[in-house]
ROPA-295280 format. One line per 2 residues: number of its first residue (from 1); their letters; for each residue x, y, z of N, C-alpha, C. Coordinates in pm, whole numbers, plus 32768, in hexadecimal, padded with zeros to 4 digits. Example, Ala and Ser with C-alpha at 12.3 -4.5 7.8 and 13.67 -1.06 7.14 Angstrom:
// residues 2
1) as) 8527:7DC7:830C:84CE:7E3E:830C:8528:7EB6:830C ~ 8505:7F1F:82C4:8557:7F96:82CA:850A:8003:8313
This chain:
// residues 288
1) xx) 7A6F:8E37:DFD4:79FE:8E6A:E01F:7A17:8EFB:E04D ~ 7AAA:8EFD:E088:7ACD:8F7D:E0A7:7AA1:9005:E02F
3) xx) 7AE4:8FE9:DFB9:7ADE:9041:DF59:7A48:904E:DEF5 ~ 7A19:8FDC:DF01:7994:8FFB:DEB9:78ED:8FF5:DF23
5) xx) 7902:8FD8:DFC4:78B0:8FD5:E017:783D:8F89:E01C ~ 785E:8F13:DFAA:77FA:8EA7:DFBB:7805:8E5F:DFF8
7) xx) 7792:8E15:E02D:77D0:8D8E:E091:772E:8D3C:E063 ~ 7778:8CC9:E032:76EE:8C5D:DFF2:76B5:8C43:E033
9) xx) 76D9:8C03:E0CB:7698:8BED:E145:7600:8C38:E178 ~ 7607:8CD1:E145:75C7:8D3A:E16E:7577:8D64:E0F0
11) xx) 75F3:8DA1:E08F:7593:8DB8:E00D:7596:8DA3:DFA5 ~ 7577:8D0A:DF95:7565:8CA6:DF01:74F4:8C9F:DF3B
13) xx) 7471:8CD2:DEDB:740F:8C89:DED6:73C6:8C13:DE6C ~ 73E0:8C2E:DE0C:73B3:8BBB:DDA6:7420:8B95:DD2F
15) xx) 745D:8B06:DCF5:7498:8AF5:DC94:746A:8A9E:DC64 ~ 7459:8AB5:DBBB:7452:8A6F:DB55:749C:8A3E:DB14
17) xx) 74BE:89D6:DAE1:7536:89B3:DA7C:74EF:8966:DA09 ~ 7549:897E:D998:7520:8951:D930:7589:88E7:D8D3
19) xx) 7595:8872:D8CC:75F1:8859:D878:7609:87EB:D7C4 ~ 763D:8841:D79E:7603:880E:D70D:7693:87C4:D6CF
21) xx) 765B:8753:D68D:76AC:86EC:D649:76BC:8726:D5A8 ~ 76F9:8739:D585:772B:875F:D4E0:776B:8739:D4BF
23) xx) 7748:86A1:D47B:77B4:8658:D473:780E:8613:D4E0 ~ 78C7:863D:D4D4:78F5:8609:D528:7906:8662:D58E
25) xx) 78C3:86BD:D56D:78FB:8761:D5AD:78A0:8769:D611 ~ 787E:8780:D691:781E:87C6:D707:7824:8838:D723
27) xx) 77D2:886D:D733:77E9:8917:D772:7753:8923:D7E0 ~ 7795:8963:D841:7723:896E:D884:76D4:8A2D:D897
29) xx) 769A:8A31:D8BE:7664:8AAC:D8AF:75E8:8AD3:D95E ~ 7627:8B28:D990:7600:8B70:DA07:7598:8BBC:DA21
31) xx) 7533:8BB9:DA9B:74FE:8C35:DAE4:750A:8C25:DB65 ~ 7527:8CB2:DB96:752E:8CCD:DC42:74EE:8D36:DC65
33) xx) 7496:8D27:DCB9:7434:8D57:DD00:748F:8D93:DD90 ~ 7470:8E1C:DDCC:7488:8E12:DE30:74AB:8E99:DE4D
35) xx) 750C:8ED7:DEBE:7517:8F3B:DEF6:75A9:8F7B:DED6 ~ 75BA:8FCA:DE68:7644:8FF4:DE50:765B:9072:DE5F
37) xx) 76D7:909F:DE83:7713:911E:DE75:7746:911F:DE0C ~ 76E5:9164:DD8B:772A:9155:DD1C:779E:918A:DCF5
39) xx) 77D2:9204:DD50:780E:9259:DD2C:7889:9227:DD45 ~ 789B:91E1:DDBE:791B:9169:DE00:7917:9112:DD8B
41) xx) 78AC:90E3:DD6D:78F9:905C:DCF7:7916:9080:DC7B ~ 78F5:90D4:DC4E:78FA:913F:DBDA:799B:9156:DBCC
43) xx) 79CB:9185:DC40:7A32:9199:DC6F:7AAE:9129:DC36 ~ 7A64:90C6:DC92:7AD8:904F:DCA3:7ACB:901B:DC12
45) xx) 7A94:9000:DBB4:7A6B:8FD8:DB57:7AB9:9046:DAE6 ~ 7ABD:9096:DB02:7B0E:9104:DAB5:7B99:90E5:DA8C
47) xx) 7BD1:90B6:DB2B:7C7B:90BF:DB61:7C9A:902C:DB44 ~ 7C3A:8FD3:DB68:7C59:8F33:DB28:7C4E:8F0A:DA99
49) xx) 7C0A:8F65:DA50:7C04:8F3B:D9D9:7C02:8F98:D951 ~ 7BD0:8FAB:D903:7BC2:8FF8:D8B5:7B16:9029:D86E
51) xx) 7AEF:9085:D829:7A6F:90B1:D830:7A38:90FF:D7BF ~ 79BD:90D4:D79A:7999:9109:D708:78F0:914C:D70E
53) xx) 78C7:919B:D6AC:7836:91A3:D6C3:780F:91A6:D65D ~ 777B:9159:D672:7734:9136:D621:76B4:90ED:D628
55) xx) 7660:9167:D5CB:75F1:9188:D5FC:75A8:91D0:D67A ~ 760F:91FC:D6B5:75F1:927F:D702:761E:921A:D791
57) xx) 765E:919B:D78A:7690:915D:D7CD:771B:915F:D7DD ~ 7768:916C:D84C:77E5:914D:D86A:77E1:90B4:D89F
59) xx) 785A:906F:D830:785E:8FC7:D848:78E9:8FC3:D848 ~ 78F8:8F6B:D8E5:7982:8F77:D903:79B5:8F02:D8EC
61) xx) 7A41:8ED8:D8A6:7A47:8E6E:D891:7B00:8E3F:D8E9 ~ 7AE9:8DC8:D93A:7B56:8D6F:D981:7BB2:8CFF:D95B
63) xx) 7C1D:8CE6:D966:7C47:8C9E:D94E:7BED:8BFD:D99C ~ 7BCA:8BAB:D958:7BC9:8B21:D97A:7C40:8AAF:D9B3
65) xx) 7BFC:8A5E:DA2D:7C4A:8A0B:DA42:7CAC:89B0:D9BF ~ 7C39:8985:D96B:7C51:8963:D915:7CC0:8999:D88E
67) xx) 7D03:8958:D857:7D53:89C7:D7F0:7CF2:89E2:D78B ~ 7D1F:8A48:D74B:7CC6:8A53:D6DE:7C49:8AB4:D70E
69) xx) 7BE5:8A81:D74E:7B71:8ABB:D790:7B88:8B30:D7DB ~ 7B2A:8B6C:D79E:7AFC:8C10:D7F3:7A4E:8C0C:D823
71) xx) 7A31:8C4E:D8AC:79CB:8C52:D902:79C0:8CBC:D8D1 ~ 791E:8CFF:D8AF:7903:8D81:D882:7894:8D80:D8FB
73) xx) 78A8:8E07:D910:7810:8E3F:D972:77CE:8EA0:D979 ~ 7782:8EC5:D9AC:7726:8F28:D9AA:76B1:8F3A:DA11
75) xx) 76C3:8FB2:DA10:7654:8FCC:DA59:75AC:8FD5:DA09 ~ 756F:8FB6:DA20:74A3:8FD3:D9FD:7474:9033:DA52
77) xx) 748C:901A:DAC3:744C:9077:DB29:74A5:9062:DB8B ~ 7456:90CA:DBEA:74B0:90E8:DC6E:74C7:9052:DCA4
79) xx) 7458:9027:DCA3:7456:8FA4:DCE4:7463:8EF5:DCAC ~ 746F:8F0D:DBFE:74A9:8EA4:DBD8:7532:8EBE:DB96
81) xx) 758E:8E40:DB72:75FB:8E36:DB38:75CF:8DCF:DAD3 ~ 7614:8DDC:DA4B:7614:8D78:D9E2:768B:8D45:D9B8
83) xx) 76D1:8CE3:D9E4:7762:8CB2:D996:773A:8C25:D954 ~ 779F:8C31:D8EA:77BB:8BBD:D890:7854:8B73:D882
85) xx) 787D:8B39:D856:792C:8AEC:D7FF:78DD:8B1C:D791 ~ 788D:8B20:D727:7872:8AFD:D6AF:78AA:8B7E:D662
87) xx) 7891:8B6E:D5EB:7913:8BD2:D5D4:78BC:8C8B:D5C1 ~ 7851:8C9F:D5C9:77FC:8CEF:D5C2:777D:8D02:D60B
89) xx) 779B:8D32:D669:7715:8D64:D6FF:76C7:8D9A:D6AD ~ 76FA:8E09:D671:767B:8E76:D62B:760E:8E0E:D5D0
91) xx) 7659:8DC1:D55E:7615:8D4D:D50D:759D:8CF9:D56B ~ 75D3:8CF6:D5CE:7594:8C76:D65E:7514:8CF7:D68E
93) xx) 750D:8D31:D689:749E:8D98:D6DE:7459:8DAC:D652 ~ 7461:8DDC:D606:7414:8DCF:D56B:7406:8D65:D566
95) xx) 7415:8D03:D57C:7400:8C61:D565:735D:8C7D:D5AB ~ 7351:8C87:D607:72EC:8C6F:D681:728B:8CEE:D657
97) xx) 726F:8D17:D60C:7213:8D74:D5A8:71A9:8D14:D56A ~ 7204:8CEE:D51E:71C2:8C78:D4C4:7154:8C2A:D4E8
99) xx) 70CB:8C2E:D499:7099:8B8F:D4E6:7092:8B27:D4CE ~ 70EC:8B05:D47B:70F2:8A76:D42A:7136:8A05:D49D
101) xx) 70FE:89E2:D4EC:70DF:895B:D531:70E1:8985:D5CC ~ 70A3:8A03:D5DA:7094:8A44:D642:7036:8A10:D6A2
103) xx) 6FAE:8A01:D656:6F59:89B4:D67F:6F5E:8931:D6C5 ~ 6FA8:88C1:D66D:6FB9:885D:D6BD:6FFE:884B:D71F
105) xx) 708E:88A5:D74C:70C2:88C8:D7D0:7032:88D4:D823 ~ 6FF1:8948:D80A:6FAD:89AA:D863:6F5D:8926:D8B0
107) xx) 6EE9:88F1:D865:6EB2:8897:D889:6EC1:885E:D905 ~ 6F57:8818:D8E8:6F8B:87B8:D926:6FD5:87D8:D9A5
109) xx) 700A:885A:D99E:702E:88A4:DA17:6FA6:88D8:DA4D ~ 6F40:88F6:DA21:6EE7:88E9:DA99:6EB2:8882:DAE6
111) xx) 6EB0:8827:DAD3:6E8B:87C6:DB36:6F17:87B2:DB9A ~ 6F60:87E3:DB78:6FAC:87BB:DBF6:6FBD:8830:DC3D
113) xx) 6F55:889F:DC5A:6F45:891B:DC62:6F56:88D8:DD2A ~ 6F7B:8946:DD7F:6F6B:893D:DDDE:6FDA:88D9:DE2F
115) xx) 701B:8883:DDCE:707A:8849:DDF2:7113:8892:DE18 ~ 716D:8878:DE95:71B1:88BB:DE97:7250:88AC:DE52
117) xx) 723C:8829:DE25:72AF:87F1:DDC1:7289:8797:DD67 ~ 72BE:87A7:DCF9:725F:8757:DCA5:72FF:8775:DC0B
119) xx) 72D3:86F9:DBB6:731A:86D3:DB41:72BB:86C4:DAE6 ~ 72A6:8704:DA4D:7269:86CA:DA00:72F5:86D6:D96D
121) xx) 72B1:8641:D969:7338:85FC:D8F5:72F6:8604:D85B ~ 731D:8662:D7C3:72CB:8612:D76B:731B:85CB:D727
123) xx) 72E1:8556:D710:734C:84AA:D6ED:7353:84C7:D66D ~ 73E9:84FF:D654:741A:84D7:D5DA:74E5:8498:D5C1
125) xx) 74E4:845C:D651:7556:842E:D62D:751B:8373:D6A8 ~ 755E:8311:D6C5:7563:82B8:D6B8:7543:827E:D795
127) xx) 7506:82B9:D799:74E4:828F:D839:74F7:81FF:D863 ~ 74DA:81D5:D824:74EF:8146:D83D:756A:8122:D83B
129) xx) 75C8:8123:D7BA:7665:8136:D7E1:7676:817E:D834 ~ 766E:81CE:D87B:76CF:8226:D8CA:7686:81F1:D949
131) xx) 762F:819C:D979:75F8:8142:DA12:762C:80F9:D9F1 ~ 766E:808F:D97E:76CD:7FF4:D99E:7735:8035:D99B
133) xx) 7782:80AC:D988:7823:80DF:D9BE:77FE:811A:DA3D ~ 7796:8167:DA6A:77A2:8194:DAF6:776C:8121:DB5C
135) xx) 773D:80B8:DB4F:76EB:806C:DBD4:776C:8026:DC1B ~ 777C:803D:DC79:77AC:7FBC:DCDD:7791:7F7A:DCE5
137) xx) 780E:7EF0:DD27:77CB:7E7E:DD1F:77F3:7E42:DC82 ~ 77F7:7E86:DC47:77EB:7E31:DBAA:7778:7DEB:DBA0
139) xx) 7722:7E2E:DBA6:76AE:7DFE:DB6C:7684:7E54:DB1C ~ 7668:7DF4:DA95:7636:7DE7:DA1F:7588:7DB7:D9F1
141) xx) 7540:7E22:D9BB:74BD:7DFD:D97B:74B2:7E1F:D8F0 ~ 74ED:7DC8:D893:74E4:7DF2:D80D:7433:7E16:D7D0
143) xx) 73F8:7DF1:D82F:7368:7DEC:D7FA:733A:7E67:D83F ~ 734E:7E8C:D8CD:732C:7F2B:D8F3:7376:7F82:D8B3
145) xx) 73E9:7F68:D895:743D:7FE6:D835:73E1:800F:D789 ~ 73D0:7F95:D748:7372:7F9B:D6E0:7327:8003:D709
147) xx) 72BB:7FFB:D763:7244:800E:D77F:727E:80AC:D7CC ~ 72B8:80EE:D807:72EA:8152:D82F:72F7:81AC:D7DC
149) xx) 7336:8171:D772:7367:81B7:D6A6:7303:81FE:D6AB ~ 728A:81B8:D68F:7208:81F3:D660:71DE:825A:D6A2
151) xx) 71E9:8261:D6F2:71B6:82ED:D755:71BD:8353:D6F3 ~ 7159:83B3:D708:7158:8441:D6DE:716C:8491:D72F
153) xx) 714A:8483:D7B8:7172:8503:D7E7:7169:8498:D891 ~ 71E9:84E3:D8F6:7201:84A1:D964:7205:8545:D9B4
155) xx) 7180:84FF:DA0E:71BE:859E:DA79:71B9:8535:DB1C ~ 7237:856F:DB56:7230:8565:DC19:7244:8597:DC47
157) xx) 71DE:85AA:DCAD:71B7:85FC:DD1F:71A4:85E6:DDA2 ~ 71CA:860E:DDF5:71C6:8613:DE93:71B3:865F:DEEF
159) xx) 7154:865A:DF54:710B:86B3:DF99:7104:867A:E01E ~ 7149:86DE:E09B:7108:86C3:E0F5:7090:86C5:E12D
161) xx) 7069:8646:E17B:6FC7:8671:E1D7:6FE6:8645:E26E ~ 6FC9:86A1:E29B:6FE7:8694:E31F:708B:865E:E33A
163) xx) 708E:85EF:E395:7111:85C7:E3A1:7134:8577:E35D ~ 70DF:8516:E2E6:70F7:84E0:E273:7117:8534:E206
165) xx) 716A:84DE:E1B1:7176:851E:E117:7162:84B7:E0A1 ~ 7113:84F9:E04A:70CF:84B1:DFF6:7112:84AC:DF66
167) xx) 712B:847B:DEFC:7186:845E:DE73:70DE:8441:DE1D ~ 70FB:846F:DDCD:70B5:841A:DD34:711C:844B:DCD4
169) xx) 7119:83D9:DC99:7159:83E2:DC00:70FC:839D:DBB7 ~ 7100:83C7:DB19:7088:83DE:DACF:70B1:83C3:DA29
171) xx) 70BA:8386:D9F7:70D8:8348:D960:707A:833E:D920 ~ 705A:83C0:D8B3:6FEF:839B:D844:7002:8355:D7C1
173) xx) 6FC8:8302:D7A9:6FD2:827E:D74D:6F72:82B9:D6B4 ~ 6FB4:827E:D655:6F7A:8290:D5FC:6EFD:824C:D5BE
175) xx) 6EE0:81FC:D5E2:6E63:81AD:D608:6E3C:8160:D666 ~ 6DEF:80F2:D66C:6D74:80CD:D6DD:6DFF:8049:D6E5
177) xx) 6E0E:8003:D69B:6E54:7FA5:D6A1:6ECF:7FCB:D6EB ~ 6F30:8013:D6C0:6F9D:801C:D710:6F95:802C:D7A9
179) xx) 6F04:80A6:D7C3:6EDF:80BE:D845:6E8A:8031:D88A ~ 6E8D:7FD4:D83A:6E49:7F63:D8A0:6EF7:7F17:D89E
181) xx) 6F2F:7F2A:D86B:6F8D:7ED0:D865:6FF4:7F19:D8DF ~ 6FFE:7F88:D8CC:7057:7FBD:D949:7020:7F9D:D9C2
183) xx) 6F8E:7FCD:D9BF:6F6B:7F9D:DA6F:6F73:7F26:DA84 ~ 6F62:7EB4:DA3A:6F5E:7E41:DA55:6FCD:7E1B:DA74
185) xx) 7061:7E3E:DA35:70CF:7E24:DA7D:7100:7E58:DAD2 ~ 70D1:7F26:DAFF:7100:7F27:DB92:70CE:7EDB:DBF1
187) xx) 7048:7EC8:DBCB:6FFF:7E7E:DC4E:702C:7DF7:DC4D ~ 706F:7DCD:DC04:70B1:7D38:DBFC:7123:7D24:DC68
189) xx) 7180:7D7E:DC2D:721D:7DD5:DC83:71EE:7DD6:DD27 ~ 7172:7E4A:DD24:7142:7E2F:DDBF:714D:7DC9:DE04
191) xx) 710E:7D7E:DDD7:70D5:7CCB:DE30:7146:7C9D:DE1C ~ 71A2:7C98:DDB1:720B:7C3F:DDD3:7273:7C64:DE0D
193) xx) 727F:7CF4:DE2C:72FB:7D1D:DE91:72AF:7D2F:DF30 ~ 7219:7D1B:DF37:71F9:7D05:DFE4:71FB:7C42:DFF8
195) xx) 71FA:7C28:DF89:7200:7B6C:DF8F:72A0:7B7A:DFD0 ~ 72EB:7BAF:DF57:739B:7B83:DF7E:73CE:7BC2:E02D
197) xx) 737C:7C1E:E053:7377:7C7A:E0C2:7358:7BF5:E14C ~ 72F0:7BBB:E142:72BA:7B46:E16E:7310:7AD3:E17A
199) xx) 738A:7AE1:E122:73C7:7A2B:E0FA:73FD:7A0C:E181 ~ 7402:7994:E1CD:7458:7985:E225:74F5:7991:E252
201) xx) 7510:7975:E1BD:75A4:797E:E19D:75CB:7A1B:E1D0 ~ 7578:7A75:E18F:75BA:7B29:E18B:756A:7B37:E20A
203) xx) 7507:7B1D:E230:74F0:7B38:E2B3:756D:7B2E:E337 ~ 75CA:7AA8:E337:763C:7A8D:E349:76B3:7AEA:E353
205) xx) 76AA:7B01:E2CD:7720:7B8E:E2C0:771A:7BF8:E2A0 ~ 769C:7C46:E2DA:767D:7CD0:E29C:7679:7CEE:E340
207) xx) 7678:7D6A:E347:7652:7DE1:E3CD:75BA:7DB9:E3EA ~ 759A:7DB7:E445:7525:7D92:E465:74B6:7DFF:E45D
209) xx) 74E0:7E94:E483:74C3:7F0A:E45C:74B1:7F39:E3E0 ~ 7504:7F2E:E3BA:751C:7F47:E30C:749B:7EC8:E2A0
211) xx) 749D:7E7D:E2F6:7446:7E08:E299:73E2:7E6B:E2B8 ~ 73AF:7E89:E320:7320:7EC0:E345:72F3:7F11:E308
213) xx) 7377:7F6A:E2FC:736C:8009:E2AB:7333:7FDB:E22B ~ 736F:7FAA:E1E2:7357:7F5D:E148:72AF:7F3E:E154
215) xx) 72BB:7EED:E18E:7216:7E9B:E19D:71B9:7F20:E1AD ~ 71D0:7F6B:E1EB:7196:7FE0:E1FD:7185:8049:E182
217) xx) 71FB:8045:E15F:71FA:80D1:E0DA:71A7:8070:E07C ~ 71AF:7FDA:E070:718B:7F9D:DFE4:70E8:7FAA:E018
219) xx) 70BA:7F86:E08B:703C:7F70:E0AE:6FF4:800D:E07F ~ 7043:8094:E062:700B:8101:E053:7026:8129:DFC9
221) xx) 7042:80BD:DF77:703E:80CE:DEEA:6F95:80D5:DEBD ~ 6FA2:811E:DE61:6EEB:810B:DE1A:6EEA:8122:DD85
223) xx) 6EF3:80CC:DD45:6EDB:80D1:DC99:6E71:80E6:DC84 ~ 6E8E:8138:DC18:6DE9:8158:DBD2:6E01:8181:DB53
225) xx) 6D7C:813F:DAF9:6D5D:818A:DA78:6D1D:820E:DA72 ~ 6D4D:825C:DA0F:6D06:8304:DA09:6CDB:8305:D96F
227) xx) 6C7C:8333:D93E:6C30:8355:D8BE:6BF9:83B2:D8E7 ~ 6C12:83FC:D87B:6BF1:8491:D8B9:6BC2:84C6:D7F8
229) xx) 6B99:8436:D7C4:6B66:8465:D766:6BC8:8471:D6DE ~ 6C1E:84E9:D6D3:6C8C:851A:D67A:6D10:84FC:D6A7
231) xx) 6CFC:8492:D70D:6D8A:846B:D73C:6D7B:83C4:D7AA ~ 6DD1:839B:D76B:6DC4:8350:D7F9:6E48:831B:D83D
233) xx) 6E59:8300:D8C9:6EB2:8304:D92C:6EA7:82A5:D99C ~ 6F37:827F:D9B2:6F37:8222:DA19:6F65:8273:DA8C
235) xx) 6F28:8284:DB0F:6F41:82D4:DB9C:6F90:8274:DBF8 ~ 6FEF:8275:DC2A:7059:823A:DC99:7055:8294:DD15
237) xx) 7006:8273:DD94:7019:82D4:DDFD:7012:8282:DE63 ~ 708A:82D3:DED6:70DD:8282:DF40:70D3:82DE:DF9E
239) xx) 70D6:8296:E020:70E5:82FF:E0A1:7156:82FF:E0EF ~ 71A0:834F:E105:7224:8320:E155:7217:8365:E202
241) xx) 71E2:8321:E260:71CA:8349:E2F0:7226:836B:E333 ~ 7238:83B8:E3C0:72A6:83C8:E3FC:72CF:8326:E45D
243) xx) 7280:82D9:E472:72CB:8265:E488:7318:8204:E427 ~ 72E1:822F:E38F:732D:81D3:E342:73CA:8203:E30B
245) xx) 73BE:82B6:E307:742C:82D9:E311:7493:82B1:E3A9 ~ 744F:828C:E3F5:74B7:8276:E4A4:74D5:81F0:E464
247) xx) 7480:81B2:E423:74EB:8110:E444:753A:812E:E3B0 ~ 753A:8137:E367:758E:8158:E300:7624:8197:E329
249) xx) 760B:81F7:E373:7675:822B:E3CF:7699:81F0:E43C ~ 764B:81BA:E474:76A7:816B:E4D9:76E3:80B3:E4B9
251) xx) 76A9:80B6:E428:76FB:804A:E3E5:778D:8089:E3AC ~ 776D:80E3:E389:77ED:810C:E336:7869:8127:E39C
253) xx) 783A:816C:E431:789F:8185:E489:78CA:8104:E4C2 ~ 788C:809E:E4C1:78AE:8016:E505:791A:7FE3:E4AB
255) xx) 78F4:7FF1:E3ED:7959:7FCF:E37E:79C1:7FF6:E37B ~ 79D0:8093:E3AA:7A5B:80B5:E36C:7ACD:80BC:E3D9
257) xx) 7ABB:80AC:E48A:7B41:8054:E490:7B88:7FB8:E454 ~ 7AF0:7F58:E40B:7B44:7EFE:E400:7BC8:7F07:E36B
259) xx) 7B60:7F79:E314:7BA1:7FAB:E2AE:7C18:7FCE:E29B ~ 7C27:802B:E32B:7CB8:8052:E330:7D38:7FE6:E348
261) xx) 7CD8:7F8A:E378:7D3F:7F24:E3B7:7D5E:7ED8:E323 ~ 7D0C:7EC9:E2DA:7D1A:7E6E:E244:7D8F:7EDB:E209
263) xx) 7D80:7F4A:E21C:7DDA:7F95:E1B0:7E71:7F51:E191 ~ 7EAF:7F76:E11D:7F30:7F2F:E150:7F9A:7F9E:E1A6
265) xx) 7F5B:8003:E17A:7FD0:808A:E1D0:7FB3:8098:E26D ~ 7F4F:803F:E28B:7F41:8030:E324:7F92:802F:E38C
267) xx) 7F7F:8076:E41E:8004:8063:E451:8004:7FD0:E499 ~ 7F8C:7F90:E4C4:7FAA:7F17:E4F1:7FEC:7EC6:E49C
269) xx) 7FCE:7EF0:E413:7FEB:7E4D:E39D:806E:7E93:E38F ~ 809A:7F31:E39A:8141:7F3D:E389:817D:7EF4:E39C
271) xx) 8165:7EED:E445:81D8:7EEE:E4E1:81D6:7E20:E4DF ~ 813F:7DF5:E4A9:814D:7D54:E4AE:81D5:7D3A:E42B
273) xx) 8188:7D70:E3B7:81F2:7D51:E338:82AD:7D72:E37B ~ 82C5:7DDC:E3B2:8341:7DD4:E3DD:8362:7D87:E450
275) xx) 8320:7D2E:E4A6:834F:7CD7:E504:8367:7C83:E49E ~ 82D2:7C34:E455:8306:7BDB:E3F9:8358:7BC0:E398
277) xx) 8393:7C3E:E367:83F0:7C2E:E31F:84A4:7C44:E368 ~ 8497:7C1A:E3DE:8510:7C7D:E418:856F:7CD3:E421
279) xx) 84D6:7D67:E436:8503:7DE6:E425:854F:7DEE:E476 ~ 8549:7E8A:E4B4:859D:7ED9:E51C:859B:7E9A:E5AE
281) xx) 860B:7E43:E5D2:85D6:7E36:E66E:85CA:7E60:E6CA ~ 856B:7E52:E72C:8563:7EAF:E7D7:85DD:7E4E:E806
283) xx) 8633:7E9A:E872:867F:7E92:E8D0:8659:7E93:E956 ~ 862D:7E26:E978:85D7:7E31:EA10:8633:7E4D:EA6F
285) xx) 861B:7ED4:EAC7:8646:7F15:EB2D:8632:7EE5:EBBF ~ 8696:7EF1:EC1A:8649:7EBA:EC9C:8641:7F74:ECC3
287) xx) 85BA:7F4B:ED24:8599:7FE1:ED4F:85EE:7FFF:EDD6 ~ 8623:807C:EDBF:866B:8097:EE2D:8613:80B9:EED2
């Protein structure tokens, strides 16, 4: 911060990221919006790395965490930065000339226009595998994973309103069928995780707060079909309130002393394990 006088806090204003599957290979690809002293990072970028020009561009390129990999960058303007890993920035900015599938980005990034964070995914690797390796719980839907595959394009987004914050996520289907078939099983998922929410049994052993929270976020679920004509889409949108975030949190702070106590490096379960095993003994003192 010292040497190049940025501070993100103050002046990052907008980032984009981009990241592309090639094969087994990923590379992701950068924009930063915001308030620079170019002349400071110009600088530091000089002395950390090494530097080439082209196309009337100076692209500075860094060593990567990674072996192998080099970070290239550049400046566009005063006020954006462009970095990549991939093995050619200059190639990546001529890339974005082109309009061969420009359009269908564009589209699709406008509707989520106005949003202040937002993901749009285009499905060409396996979504559905990669939700039965990431879900907790171990739970498994071989039939939502199917049905996930198909997606063409996944964007999520989240926006505050007022002291709520609002989520949609958005899966366009390649036909009418898949899109009756997806809503029909989130809205399935719904009812049967506010039924299991309800059971007497987990009523028993859940946070009483935390049940509420649940009942609450699920009660602010809303499925819907979208036809929009040249596309059609299943809409998932949720509200998360500032009371449902308090019991969430004040479940979790109630959880994690008992957590600590389960650990095995605990100091209560130490100091018990060495009585019981007859550790070190105290020498009881009379007090003078």
């Amino acid at each position: 911060m010292n040497e190049t006088g940025f501070d993100y806090e103050k002046d990052l204003d907008q980032v984009g990221v981009a990241v592309k599957n090639r094969g087994a290979a990923r590379n992701y690809f950068v924009l930063v919006d915001g308030k620079f002293d170019r002349k400071k990072i110009e600088a530091y970028l000089r002395k950390s790395g090494s530097s080439e020009s082209k196309n009337g561009r100076e692209i500075f390129h860094l060593a990567a965490n990674v072996p192998g990999r080099t970070i290239s960058v550049t400046f566009l303007s005063d006020r954006r930065i462009a970095l990549t890993d991939s093995d050619d920035l200059n190639a990546e900015l001529e890339a974005s000339q082109r309009g061969a599938g420009r359009t269908e980005w564009t589209e699709r990034f406008e509707r989520l226009a106005g949003t202040p964070i937002f993901a749009l995914i285009r499905q060409d690797a396996a979504i559905g595998a990669l939700l039965s390796n990431q879900t907790p719980g171990g739970f498994r839907s071989p039939q939502l994973g199917q049905l996930l595959n198909q997606l063409l394009w996944v964007s999520i987004a989240g926006k505050p309103e007022g002291k709520e914050f609002r989520g949609v996520i958005e899966g366009e289907c390649p036909n009418e069928m898949t899109m009756r078939q997806l809503s029909d099983f989130l809205n399935g998922i719904t009812i049967m995780a506010s039924a299991g929410l309800n059971d007497s049994k987990l009523r028993q052993q859940m946070d009483p707060a935390e049940r509420e929270a649940y009942l609450q976020l699920l009660n602010s679920v809303d499925v819907m079909k979208l036809d929009r004509g040249t596309s059609k889409s299943v809409r998932v949108t949720f509200v998360l309130t500032p009371e449902i975030w308090g019991k969430l949190a004040q479940a979790a702070a109630a959880r994690k002393p008992e957590e600590e106590k389960a650990m095995p490096g605990a100091k209560g379960n130490s100091l018990a394990n060495k009585k019981k095993n007859g550790g070190q003994k105290q020498i009881a003192r009379r007090p003078e």
